[in-house]
N, C-alpha and C positions, 0 to 999 in steps of 0.2 A: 719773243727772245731771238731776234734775228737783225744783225746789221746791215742796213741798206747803204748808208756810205757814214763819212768821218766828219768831221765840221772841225775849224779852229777859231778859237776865240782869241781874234786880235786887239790889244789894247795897253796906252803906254802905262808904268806902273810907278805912280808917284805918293812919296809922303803922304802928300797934302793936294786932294782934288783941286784946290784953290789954286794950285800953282800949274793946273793942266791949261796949254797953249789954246788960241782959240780954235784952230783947228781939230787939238782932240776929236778923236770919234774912236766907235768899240765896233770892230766889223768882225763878222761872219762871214769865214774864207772856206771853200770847200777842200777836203783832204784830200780826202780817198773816195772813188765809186765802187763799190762793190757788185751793185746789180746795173745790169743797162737799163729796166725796164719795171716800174712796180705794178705790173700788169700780174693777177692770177695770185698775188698774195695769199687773198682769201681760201685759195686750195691746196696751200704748201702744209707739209707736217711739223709742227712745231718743235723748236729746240728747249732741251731742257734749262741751256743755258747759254751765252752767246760772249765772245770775250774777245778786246782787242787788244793786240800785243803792238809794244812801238820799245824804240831804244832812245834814251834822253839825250841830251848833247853833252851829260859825263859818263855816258857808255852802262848805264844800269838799263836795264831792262823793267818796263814796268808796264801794266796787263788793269785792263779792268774789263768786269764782269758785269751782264748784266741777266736778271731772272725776272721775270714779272714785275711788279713795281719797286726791285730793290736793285742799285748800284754801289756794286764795291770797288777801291781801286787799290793797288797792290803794288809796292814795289819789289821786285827783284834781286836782292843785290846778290844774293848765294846762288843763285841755279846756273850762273857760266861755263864754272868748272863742273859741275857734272855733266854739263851737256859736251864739253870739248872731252870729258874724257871716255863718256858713251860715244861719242866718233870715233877716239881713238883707238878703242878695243873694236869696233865691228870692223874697221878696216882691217884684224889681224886675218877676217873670213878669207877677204884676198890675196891673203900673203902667204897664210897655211890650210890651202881647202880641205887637203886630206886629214886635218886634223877633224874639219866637222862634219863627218861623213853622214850621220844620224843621230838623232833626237838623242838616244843617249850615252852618245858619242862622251867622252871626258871634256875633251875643249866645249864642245855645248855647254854640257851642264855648267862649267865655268863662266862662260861666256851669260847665261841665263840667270845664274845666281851672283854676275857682278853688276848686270843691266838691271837684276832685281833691286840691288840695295843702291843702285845710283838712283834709280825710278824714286824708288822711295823718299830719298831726298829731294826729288824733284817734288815729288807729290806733297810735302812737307812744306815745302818752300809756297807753294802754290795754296793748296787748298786747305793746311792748315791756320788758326790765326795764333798771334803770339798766346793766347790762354790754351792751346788744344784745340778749339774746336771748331769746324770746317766750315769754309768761309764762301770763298766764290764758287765750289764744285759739293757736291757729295757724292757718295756711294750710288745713289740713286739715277743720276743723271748720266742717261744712254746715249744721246742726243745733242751733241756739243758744235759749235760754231766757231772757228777761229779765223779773226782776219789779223792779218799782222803785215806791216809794213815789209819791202822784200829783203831788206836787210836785217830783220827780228826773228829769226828761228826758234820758235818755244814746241820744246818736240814732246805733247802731249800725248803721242802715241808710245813713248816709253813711261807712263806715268805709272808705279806700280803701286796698287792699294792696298792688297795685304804686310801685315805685319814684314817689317824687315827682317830677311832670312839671316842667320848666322853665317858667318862665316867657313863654318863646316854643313852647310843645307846642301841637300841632295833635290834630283828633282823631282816633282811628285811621284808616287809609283803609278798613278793612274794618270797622269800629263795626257799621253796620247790619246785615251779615249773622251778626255775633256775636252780635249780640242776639235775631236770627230763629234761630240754631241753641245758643247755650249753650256754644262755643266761638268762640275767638279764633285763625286760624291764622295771623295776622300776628303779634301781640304778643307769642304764647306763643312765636315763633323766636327772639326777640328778646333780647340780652343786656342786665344790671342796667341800663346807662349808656346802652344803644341805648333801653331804654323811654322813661325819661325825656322821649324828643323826643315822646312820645304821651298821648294820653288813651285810655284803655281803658274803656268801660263796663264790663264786668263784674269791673274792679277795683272797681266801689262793691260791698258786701257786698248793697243791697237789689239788686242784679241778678244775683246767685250764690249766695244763703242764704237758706234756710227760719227767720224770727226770731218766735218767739211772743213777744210780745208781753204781761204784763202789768201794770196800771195799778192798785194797789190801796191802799183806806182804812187808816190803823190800826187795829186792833181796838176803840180809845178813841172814833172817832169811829163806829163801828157796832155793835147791837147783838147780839152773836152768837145771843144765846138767843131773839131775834126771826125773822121770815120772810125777813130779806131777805138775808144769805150764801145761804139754802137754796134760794133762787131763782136763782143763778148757776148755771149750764150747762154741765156739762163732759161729755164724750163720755166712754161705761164702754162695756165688752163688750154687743153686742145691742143698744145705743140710744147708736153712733157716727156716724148719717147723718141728714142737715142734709136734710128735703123742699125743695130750698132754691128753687124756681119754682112753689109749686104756688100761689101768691098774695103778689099784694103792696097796699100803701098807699102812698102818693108825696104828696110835698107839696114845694112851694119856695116861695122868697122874689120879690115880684111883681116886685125889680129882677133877677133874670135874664128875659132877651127870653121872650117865649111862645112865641113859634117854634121854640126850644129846648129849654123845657118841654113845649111836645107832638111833638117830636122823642123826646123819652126816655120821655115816657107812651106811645108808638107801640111803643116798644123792648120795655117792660116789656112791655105788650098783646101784643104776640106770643110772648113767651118764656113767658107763663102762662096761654096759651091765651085770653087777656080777660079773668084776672083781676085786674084793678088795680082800685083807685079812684084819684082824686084827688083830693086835701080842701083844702079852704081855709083852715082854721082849728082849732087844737091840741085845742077840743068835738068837733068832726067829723071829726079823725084817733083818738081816744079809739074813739068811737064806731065806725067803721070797725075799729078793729084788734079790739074784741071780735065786732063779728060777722063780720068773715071770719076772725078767726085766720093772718094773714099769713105765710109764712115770708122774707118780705124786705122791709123799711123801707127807703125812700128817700126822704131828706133832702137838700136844696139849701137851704140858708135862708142869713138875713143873721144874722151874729153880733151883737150889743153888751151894754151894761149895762142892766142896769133900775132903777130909781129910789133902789134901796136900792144900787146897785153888784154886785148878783149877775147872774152870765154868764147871757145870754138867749137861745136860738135864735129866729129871727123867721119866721114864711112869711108867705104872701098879703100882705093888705094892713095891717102891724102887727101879725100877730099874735104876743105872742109867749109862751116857754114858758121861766121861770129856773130855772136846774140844779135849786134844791132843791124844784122842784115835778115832775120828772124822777119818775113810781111805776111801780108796774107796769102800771098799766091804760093807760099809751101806748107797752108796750111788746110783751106777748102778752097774752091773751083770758083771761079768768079759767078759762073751762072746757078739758078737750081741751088742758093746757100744751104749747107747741111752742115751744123756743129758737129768734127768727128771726135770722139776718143785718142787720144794720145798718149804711147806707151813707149815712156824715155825710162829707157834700162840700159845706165851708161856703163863701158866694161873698162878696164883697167883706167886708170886717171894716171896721166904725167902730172899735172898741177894737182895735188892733194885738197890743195882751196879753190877750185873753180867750183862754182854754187852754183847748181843743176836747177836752186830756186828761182835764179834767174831766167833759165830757159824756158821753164815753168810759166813765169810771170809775162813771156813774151809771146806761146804759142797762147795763153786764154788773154793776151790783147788782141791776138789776129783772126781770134775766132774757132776755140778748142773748144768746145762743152767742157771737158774734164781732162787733164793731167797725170799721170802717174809715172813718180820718176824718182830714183835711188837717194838717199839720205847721203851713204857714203859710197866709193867705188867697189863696183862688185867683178868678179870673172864671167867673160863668156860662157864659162859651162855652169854657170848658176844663173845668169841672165836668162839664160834661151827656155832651162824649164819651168822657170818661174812665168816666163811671158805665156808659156803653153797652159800654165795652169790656169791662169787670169783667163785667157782664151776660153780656156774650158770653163771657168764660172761663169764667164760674160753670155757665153751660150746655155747655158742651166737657166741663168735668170732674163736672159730671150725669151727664152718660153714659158715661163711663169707670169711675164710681166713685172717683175722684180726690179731694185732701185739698184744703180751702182754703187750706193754706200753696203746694200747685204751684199752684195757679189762680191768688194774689197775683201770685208770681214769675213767671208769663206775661203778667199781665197787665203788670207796670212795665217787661218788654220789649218788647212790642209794642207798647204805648202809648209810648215813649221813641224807638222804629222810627221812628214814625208822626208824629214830631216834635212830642211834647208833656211837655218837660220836667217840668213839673206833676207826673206822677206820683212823681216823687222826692219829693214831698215827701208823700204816702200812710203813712201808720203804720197798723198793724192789732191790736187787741186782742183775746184771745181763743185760744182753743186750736186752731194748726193744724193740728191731726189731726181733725179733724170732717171726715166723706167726705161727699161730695155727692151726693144723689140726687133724682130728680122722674120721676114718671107722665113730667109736660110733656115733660121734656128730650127722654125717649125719641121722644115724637112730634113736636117738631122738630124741622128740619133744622139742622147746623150749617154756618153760612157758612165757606167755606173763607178762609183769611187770604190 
């Protein structure tokens, strides 16, 4: 259950084969790459299920799935508005932070119990069939695969599976401890009609599911027989673990507070023994990442347009960097190739619609292992502790030998614990089976939660 790339099937469509020119032919064009390399297959963890999402040329969205020997395909036409209006409400985090101080903060619980009943519809839309009963996903499937064209956002991390809450649902009384252990013992007693009265976290899928995540060009806009698929990063047999602390490069944007930003240079600094820089400017993040060879980027910047209208990441003071100047040389070191981590937690957005999936879709063509980067715009003072957290999970599962997919998934529970809704809106790109390892981790200590 796992896509390796897209194929399309070209061919003219007539009444009557009789009347096909002599040149007819039916070719086989390739779409999309999803892996460089089908090398180590044999020792990946299998998905429960694997789905590719695309948009038609009349704007429906339609997704098929596939599970062992059975393929479903599914169209879309109801999940848009839910999904523009779950953007719409998570952007209110940066507009009113003090309203979401903690977990059961009023605007959370609102915020929780309106992502519940959109999820739901999502969930409905998706993996119910028009008789009830569940079609491309169930209950059962941990282990999900998304590849989706870069312009098809299908945000299965809000998918909520419990019953749709009421209108008057509160949220769980035991939420917080659910989310510190991976079970619900309150909700899971609970009958169809008794849930209802509740919000459950770990009814959203991004707090129960391992979702790889990814975000890929056509074939037409890339060129295969060039360097740049070959640079994408996939974990095979023998070269599946991410050094992922042994060095990093840090940059933000000079509107988050400094006190923040050297709050999170402090973090990085200890978790890599001192090896961070901080750079000011996209010359001297270049330059840094060729000569330390980083294995973790972190990004804070302001998003907008640049003059032509192409999405721009910004740090310091204006500086800024537009997608299609996005190579490989601000991503790893030309020598000693190392897939690093990349951690895009963009803070205030001027443009509301610049798509971070983009930026996404550009650092894992130049050669990122993995992605993680904001759904919608967040504040610098919910960015910095959210990246500390990720930091701290990324070092937990160093030393375990642990996948970046559990380290995700611990992180949007803790963080959600910890009363900073924000991380729901986190999407990750990239293969969650890359294991995590570091010298570093080993020799520090992990803070106990």
């Amino acid at each position: 259950n796992r896509i390796l790339q897209t194929m399309l099937l070209v061919a003219q469509v007539l009444p009557d084969p009789v009347h096909a020119p002599p040149d007819a032919a039916i070719e086989l064009k390739p779409e999309t790459a999803v892996r460089a390399s089908l090398a180590g297959l044999d020792s990946r963890q299998p998905f429960d299920v694997a789905l590719v999402a695309d948009t038609g040329s009349d704007g429906t969205m339609h997704v098929a799935g596939f599970t062992g020997e059975r393929v479903e395909f599914r169209s879309l036409e109801n999940v848009e508005q839910p999904i523009k209006r779950m953007r719409r409400r998570l952007s209110r985090i940066a507009s009113s932070p003090e309203d979401f101080r903690d977990l059961d903060a009023e605007a959370t619980q609102n915020l929780l119990r309106f992502l519940a009943r959109q999820g739901s519809l999502l969930y409905d839309g998706i993996v119910r069939t028009q008789v009830g009963e569940s079609g491309l996903l169930n209950d059962e499937d941990r282990r999900i695969q998304l590849v989706s064209a870069r312009e098809s956002f299908l945000p299965l991390e809000f998918m909520y599976d419990h019953p749709s809450p009421l209108p008057e649902a509160r949220l769980c009384p035991r939420a917080r401890e659910a989310l510190q252990t991976g079970q619900c013992t309150h909700c899971d007693q609970l009958d169809e009609e008794a849930k209802r009265a509740y919000v459950c976290p770990l009814g959203f899928w991004c707090m129960s599911r391992v979702i790889e995540r990814h975000a890929v060009r056509p074939v037409a806009e890339t060129n295969l027989s060039g360097t740049e698929y070959a640079l994408q990063s996939d974990p095979i047999a023998g070269r599946d673990t991410l050094d992922v602390l042994n060095a990093a490069v840090y940059a933000a944007s000079n509107r988050v507070q400094e006190a923040q930003i050297e709050e999170l240079l402090e973090t990085l600094a200890d978790v890599t023994d001192h090896r961070v820089e901080r750079v000011p400017d996209w010359g001297t993040w270049r330059d840094a990442v060729q000569s330390r060879n980083p294995s973790i980027l972190v990004l804070v910047p302001h998003t907008l347009e640049d003059v032509d209208s192409i999405p721009a990441l910004e740090i310091g003071e204006e500086q800024q960097l537009p997608e299609d100047q996005i190579t490989a040389g601000y991503v790893h070191a030309a020598r000693d190739y190392r897939p690093p981590v990349v951690l895009l937690l963009g803070c205030e957005t001027a443009e509301p619609d610049v798509p971070f999936q983009a930026f996404a879709v550009q650092f894992r063509i130049h050669g990122a292992a993995i992605v993680l980067s904001t759904l919608t715009p967040v504040l610098g003072r919910h960015a910095v502790p959210v990246a500390q957290m990720l930091v701290g999970e990324l070092k937990r599962a160093a030393r375990a030998s642990g996948t970046f997919g559990d380290a995700l998934l611990g992180l949007r529970r803790r963080a959600l614990a910890a009363g900073i809704p924000m991380v729901l809106s986190l999407v990750a790109y990239g293969d969650a089976d890359w294991r995590l390892g570091s010298e570093t981790a080993a020799r520090v200590p992990v803070d106990e939660p």
